[in-house]
DOLO-199181 format. One line per field, with one value per residue (C-alpha): residue number from 0; residue in one letter; x, y, z. Coordinates in Angstrom, 1 decimal. Layout:
BEGIN
voti = NUM:... $
nuse = A:... $
px = X:... $
py = Y:... $
pz = Z:... $
//
This chain:
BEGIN
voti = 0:1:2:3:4:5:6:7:8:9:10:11:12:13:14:15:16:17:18:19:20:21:22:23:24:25:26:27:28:29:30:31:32:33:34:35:36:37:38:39:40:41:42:43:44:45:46:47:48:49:50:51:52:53:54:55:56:57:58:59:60:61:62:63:64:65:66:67:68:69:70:71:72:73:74:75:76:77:78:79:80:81:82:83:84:85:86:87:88:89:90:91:92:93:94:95:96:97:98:99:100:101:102:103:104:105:106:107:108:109:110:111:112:113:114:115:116:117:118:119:120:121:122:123:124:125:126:127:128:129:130:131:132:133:134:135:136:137:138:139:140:141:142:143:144:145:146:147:148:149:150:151:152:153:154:155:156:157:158:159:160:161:162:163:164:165:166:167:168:169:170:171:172:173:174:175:176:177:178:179:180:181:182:183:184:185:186:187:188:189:190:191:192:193:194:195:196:197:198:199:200:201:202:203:204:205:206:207:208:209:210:211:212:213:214:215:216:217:218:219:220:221:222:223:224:225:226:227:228:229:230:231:232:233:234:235:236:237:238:239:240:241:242:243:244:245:246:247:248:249:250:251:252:253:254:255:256:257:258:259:260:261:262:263:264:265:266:267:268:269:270:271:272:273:274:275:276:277:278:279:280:281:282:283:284:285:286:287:288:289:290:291:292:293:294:295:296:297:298:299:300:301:302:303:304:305:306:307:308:309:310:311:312:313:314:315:316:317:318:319:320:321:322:323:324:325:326:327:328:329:330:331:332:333:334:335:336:337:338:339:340:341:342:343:344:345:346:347:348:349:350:351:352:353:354:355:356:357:358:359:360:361:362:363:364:365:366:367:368:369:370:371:372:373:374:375:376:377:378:379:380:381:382:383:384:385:386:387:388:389:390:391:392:393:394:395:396:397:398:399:400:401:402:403:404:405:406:407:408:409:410:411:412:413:414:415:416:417:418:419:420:421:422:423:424:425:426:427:428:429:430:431:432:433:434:435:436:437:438:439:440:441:442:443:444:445:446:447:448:449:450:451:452:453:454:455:456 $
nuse = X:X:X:X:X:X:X:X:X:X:X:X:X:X:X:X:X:X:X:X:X:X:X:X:X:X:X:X:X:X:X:X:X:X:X:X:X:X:X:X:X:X:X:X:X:X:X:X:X:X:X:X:X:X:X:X:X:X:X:X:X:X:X:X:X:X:X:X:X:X:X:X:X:X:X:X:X:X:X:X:X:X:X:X:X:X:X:X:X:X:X:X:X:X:X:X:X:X:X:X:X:X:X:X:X:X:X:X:X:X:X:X:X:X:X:X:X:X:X:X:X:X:X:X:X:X:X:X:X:X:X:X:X:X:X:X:X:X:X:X:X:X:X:X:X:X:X:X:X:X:X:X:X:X:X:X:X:X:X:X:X:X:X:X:X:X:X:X:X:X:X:X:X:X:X:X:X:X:X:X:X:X:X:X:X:X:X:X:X:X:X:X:X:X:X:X:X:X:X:X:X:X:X:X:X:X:X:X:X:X:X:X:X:X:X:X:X:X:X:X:X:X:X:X:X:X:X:X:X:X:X:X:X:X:X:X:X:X:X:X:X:X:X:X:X:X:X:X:X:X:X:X:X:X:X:X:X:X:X:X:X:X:X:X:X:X:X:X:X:X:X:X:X:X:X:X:X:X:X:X:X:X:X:X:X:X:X:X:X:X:X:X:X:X:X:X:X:X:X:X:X:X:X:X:X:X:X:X:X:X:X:X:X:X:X:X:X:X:X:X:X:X:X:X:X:X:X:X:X:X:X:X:X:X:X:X:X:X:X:X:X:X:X:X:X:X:X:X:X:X:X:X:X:X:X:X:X:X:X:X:X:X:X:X:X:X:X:X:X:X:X:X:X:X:X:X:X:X:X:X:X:X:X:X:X:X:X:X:X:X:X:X:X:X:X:X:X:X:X:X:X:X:X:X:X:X:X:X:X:X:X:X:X:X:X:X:X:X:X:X:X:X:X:X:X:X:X:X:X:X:X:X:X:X:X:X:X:X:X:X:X:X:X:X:X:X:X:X:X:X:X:X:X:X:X:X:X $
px = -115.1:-118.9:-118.3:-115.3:-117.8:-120.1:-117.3:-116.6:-120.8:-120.7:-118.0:-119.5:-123.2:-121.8:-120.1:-123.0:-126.5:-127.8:-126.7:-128.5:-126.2:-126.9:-124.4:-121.4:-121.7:-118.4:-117.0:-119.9:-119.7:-119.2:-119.8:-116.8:-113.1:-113.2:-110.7:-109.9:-113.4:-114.4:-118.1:-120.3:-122.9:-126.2:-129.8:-130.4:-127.9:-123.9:-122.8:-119.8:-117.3:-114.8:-111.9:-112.7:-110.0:-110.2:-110.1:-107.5:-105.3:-101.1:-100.9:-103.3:-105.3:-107.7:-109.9:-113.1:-115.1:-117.8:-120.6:-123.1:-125.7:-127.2:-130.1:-129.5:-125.6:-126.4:-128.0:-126.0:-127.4:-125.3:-125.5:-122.5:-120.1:-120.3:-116.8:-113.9:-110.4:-111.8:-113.4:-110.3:-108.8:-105.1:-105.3:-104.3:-105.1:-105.0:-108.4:-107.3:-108.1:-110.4:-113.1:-116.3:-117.7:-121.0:-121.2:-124.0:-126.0:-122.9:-120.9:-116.8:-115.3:-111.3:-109.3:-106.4:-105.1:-102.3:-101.0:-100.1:-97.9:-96.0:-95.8:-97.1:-100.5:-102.0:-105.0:-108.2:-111.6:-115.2:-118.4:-122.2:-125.3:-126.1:-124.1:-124.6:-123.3:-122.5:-119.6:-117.7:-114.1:-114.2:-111.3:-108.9:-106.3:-104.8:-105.8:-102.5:-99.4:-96.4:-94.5:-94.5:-96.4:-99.9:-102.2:-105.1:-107.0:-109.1:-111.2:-112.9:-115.1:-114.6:-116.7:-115.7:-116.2:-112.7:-111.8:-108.6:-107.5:-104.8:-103.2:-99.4:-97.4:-94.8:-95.1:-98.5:-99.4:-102.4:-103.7:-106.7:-109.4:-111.6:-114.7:-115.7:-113.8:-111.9:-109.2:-107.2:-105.1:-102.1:-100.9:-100.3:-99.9:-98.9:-97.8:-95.9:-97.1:-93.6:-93.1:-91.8:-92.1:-93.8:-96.7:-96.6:-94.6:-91.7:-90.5:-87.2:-85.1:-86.1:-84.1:-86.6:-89.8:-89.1:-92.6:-95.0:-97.4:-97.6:-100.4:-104.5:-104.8:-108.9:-109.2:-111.9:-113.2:-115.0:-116.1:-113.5:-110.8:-109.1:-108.0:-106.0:-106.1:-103.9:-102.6:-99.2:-95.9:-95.2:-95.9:-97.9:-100.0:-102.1:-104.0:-102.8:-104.0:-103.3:-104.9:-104.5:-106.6:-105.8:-106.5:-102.9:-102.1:-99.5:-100.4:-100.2:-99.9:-102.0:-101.7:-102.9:-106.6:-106.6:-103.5:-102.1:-104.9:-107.1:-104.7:-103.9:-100.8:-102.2:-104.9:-107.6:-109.3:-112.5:-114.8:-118.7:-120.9:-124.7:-127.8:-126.0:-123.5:-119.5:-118.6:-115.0:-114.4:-111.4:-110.3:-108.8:-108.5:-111.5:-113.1:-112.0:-108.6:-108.2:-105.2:-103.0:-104.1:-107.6:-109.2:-112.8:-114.1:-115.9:-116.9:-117.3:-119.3:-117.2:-117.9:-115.2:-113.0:-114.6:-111.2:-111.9:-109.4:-109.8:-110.3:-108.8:-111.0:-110.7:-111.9:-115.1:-117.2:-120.4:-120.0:-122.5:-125.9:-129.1:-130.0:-133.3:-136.3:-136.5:-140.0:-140.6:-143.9:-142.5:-140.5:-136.7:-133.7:-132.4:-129.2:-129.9:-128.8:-126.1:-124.7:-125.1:-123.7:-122.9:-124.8:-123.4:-124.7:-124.7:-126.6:-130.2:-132.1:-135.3:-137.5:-136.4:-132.7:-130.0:-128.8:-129.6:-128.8:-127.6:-125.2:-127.9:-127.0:-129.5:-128.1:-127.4:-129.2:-130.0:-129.8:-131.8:-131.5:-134.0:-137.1:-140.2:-143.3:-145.5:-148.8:-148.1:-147.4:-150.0:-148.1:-145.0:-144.1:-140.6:-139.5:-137.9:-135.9:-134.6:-133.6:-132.1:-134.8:-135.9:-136.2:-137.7:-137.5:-137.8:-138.4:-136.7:-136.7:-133.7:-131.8:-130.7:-132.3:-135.4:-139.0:-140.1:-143.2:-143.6:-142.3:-142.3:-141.8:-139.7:-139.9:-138.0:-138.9:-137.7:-134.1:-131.6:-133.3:-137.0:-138.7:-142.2:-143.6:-144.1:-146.4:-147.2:-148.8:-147.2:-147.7:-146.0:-144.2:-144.9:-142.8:-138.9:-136.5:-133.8:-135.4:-133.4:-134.0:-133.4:-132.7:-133.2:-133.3:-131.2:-128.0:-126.5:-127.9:-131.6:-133.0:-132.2:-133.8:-134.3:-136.8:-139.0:-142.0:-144.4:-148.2:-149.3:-151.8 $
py = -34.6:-35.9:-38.1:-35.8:-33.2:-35.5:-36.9:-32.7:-31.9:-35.0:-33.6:-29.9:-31.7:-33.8:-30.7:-27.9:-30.6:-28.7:-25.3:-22.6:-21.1:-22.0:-24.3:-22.8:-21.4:-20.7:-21.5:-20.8:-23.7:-27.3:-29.6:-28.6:-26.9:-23.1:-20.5:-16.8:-15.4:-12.6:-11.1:-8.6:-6.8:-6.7:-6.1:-6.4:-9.7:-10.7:-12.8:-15.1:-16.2:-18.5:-20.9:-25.0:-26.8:-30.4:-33.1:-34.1:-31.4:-31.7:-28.6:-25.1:-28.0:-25.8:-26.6:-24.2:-21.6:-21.7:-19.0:-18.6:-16.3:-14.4:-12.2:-12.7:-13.2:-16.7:-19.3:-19.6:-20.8:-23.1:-21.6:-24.2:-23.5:-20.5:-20.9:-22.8:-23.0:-24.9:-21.8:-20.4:-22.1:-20.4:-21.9:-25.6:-25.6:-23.1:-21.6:-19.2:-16.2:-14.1:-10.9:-10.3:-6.8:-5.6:-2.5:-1.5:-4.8:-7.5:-9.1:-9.7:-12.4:-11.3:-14.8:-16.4:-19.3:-21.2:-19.9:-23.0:-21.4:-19.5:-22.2:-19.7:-18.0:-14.9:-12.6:-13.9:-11.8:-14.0:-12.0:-13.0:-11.1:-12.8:-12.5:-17.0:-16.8:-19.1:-17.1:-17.2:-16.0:-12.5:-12.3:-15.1:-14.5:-13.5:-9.7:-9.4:-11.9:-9.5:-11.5:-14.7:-12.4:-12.1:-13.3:-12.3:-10.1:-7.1:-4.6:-1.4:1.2:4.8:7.4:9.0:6.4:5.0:1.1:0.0:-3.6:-4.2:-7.8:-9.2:-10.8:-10.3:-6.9:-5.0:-3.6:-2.2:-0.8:1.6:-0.4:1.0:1.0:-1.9:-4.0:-6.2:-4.0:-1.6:1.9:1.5:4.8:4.5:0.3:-1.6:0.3:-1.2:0.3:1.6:-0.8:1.2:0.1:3.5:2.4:-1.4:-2.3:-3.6:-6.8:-8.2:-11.1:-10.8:-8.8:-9.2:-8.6:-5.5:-5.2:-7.1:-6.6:-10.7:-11.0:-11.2:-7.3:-6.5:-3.0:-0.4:2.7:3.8:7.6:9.4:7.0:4.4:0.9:-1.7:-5.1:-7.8:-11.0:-9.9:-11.2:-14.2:-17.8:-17.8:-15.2:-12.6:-9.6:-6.1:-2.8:0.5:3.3:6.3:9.5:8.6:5.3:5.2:6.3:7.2:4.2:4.5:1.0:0.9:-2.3:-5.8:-6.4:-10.5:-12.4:-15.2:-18.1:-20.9:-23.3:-22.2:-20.9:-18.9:-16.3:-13.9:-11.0:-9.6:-6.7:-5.5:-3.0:-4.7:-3.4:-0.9:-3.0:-4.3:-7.7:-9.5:-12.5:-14.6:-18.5:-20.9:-24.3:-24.9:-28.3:-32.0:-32.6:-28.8:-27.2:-24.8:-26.6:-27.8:-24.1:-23.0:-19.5:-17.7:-14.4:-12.0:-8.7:-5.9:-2.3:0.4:2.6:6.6:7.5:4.7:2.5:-1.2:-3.3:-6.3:-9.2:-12.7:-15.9:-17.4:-20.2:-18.8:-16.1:-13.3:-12.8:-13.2:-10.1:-11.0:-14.0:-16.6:-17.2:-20.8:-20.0:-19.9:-22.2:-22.7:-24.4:-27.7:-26.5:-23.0:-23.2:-21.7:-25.5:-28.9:-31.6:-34.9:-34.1:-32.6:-30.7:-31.5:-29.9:-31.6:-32.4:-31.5:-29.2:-25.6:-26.7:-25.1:-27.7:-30.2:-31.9:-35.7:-38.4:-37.9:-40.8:-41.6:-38.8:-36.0:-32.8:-29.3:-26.2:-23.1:-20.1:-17.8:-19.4:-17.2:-19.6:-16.7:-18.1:-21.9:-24.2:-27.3:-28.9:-29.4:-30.4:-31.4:-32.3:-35.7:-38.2:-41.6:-45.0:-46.2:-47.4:-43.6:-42.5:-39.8:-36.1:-35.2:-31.4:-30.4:-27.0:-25.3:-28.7:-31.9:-33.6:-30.6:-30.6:-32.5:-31.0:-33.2:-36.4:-36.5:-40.2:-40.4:-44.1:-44.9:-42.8:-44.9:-42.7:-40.5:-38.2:-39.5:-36.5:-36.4:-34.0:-35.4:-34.2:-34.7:-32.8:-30.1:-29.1:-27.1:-25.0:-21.2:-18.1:-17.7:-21.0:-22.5:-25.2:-28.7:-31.2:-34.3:-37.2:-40.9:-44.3:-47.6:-47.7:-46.2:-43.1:-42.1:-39.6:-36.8:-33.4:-30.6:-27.8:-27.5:-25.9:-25.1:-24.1:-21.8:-22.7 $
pz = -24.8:-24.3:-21.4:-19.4:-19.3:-18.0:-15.4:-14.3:-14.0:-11.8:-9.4:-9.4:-8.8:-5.4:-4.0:-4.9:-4.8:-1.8:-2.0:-3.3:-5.2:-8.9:-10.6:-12.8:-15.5:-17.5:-19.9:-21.9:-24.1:-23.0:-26.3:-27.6:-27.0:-27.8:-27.9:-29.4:-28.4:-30.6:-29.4:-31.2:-30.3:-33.3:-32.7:-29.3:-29.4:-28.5:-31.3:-29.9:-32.6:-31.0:-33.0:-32.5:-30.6:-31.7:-28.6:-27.6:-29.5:-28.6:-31.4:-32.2:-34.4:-35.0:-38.5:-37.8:-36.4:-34.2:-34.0:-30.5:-29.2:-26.2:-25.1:-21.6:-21.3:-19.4:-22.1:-25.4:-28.8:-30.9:-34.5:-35.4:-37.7:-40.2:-41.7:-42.0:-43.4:-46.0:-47.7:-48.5:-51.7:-50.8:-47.4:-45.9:-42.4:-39.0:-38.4:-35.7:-33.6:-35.7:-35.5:-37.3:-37.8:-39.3:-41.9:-44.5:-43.3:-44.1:-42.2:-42.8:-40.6:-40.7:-39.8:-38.9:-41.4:-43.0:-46.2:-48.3:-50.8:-47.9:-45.4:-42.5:-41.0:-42.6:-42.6:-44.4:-45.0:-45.6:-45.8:-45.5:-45.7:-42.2:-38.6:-38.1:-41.8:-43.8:-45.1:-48.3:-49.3:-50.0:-51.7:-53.9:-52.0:-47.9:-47.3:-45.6:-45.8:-44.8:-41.9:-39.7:-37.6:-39.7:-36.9:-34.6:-36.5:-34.6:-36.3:-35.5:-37.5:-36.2:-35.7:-38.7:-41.0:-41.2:-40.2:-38.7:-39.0:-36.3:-35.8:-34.8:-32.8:-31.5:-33.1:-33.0:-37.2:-38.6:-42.1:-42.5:-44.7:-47.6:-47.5:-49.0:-45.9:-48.0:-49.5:-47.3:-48.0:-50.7:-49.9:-46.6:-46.2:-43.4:-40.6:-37.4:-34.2:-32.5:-29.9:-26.6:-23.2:-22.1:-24.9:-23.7:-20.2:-20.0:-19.8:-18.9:-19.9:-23.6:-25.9:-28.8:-26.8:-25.0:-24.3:-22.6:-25.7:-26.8:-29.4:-29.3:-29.8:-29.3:-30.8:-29.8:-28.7:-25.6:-25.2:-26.6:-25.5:-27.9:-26.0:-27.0:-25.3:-25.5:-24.5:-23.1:-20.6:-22.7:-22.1:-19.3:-20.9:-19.2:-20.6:-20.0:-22.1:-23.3:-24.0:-26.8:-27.9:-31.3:-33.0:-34.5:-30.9:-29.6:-26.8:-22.9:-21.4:-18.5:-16.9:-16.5:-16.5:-16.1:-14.2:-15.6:-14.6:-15.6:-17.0:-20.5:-21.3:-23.7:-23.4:-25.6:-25.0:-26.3:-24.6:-25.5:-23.8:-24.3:-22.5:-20.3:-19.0:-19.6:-20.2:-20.7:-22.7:-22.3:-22.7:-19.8:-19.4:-17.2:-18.8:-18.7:-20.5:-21.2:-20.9:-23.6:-27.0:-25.2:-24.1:-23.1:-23.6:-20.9:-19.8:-17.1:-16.0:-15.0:-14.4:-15.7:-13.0:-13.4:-15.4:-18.0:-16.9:-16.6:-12.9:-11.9:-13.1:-12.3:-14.1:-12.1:-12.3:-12.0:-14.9:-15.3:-14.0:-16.2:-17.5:-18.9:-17.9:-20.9:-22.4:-22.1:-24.5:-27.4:-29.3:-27.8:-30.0:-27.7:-28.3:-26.4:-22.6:-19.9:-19.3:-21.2:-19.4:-21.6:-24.7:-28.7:-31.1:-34.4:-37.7:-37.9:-40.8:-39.4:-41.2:-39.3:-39.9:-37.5:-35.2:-32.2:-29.2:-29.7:-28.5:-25.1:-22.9:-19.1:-16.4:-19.0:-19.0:-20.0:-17.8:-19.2:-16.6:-15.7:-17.2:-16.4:-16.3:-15.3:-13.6:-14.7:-17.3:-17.9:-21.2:-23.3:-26.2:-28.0:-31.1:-31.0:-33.1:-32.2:-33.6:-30.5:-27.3:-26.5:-23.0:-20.9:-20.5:-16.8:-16.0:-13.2:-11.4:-10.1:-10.2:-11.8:-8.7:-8.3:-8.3:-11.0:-13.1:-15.5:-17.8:-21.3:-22.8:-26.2:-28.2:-31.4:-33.9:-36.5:-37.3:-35.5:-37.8:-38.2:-36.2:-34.2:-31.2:-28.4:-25.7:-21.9:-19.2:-16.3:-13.0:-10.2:-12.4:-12.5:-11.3:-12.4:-12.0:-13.7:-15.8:-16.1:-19.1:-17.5:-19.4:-18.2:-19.7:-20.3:-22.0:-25.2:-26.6:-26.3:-28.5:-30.1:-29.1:-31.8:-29.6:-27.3:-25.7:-22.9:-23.1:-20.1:-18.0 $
//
């Protein structure tokens, strides 16, 4: 995956070098394939879970999940992975869509995975004290397994206290959850959502899909007005929604918020309100060798019709706006940024833990939006590691190719994991830019990068 990104920021570089228009922006992540994004909204943050796709994937292979961050809806934190299939002792495999949910200061992570002793997907819980986990197996056992059907999970708590776990396909169900979040109602049990085309749309040729309802249900309430939105139409997907007063409806199906685009077949909805505005999460094929089984997640701004209902929204490149500066002042995680082009992440041994940037080869770089350097920066500072023949960190401004404001030298460090700070001098950079990590040097990989820092003037 490392080197097609690479090959795709190379194309997008030649045709945009001299415009001003900033450079794209979705899919949010480029280290990796994600899919099935699941966002949530806690202490002034969006949380993005999203499903792994492995490279070069001919099948969902699909073995974890994959946990990111925003203040600013344009750079993303890699927190890596919380969970995986592995945490599950009943399960063999299939870590797919899924939805986490905070209550009472824990968080439960509801997935999708394979059954081994039934041969087919059902409904997992893990919980954690923390919303980047790690997460452990609630339960010994699935929290649903009633069909073929057991996947996509989607969970909302109500106003009045009560939780609704909805999930299916190619039939929509749900259960009413106690309130401990890992059991659900015995008395009243599964129930299957009535499946009419005046709740979901109609769709011909398909005498056992009646609907256009597909599967990836996102569940929630806005106002007083209950929505359900969903991957629907068949293969290709798009998402359409409907709409109830009740959340056991009856439903209203209301249309068809994203057309079939981007080059999956599939496609997954999840929507947030954060700061005062409306955002839509969704997965294409956007990146080198993507496609149905390869997927990206990205995410747009949209603003509600006056009645509630949903507009049009297309996939773009350039994603959301910024909707904060970044402090370059204090101490910034490598692996924080709105577009990484060559580089991984991978978990670091370094004393703050987390994760950092390797596998950094000469031409690869970080973009960081919106980076407010105030009156000036005179230094910075980053935490380094390599066993290879180092390299330099060029700080560009607004660019790969920008205004350079300063060069910071790495050597070997003596280990890929052997960390020191290096340091070196700044100038020219103050006001709000777009801040690029350049990295140069010879062949093979250079260094690996863990945080960095400026010092004001």
């Amino acid at each position: 995956m490392k080197k097609l990104v690479s090959v795709a920021v190379a194309g997008l570089l030649a045709s945009a070098l001299y415009s001003p228009v900033s450079f794209a922006d979705n899919p949010v992540v480029q280290t990796i394939y994600t899919a099935d994004p699941a966002p949530l909204v806690y202490n002034h943050t969006v949380y993005l879970y999203t499903g792994h796709d492995e490279d070069n994937s001919t099948y969902y292979t699909m073995n974890d999940w994959r946990v990111y961050s925003s203040k600013d809806m344009a750079n993303w934190t890699d927190h890596g992975s919380p969970l995986s299939y592995k945490a599950f002792s009943w399960s063999s495999g299939e870590a797919w869509a899924s939805q986490v949910i905070e209550r009472n200061g824990k968080f439960y992570f509801y997935v999708t995975a394979k059954s081994t002793s039934l041969g087919r997907p059902a409904i997992g819980v893990a919980v954690s004290n923390s919303p980047t986990g790690p997460f452990v197996n609630a339960i010994g056992k699935p929290l649903v397994s009633s069909s073929w059907g057991d996947i996509d999970p989607t969970v909302y708590v109500d106003s009045d206290g009560q939780a609704y776990l909805y999930w299916g396909n190619p039939t929509l169900k749900y259960v009413k959850l106690n309130p401990d979040m890992i059991s659900y109602n015995q008395s009243t049990g599964i129930v299957q959502v009535p499946m009419t085309t005046d709740s979901f749309g109609v769709r011909n040729g398909n005498a056992d899909r009646p609907t256009l309802y597909e599967e990836g249900p996102w569940f929630y309430k806005r106002g007083s007005l209950y929505y359900m939105v969903y991957a629907a139409s068949g293969i290709p997907e798009n998402i359409a929604y409907s709409t109830s007063s009740s959340p056991t409806g009856p439903w209203k199906y209301r249309g068809i918020i994203m057309p079939t685009q981007g080059g999956s077949f599939t496609n997954h909805p999840g929507i947030i309100d954060f700061k005062g505005r409306s955002y839509f999460f969704y997965h294409n094929g956007a990146l080198p060798g993507g496609g149905g089984f390869t997927r990206s997640v990205g995410v747009e701004q949209f603003t509600y019709n006056a009645d509630g209902s949903f507009p049009v929204i297309n996939m773009t490149t350039a994603g959301p706006q910024p909707i904060a500066t970044l402090n370059p002042y204090v101490r910034t995680q490598a692996e924080t940024s709105a577009w990484a082009a060559g580089v991984e992440t991978e978990t670091t041994s370094d004393t703050d833990g987390g994760m950092n940037v390797g596998f950094i080869d000469h031409g690869d770089y970080l973009k960081i939006k919106n980076v407010n350097f105030g009156s000036g920066a005179a230094a910075f500072e980053a935490r380094v590691a390599s066993a290879g023949n180092g390299g330099n960190i060029e700080l560009r401004l607004d660019s790969p190719t920008g205004t350079l404001a300063g060069t910071c030298a790495v050597q070997n460090t003596g280990g890929w994991q052997s960390w020191v700070t290096k340091t070196c001098t700044v100038s020219g950079a103050s006001g709000t830019h777009d801040l690029y990590l350049k990295f140069t040097g010879g062949s093979g990989y250079l260094f690996n990068l863990n945080w960095w820092k400026f010092s004001a003037s």
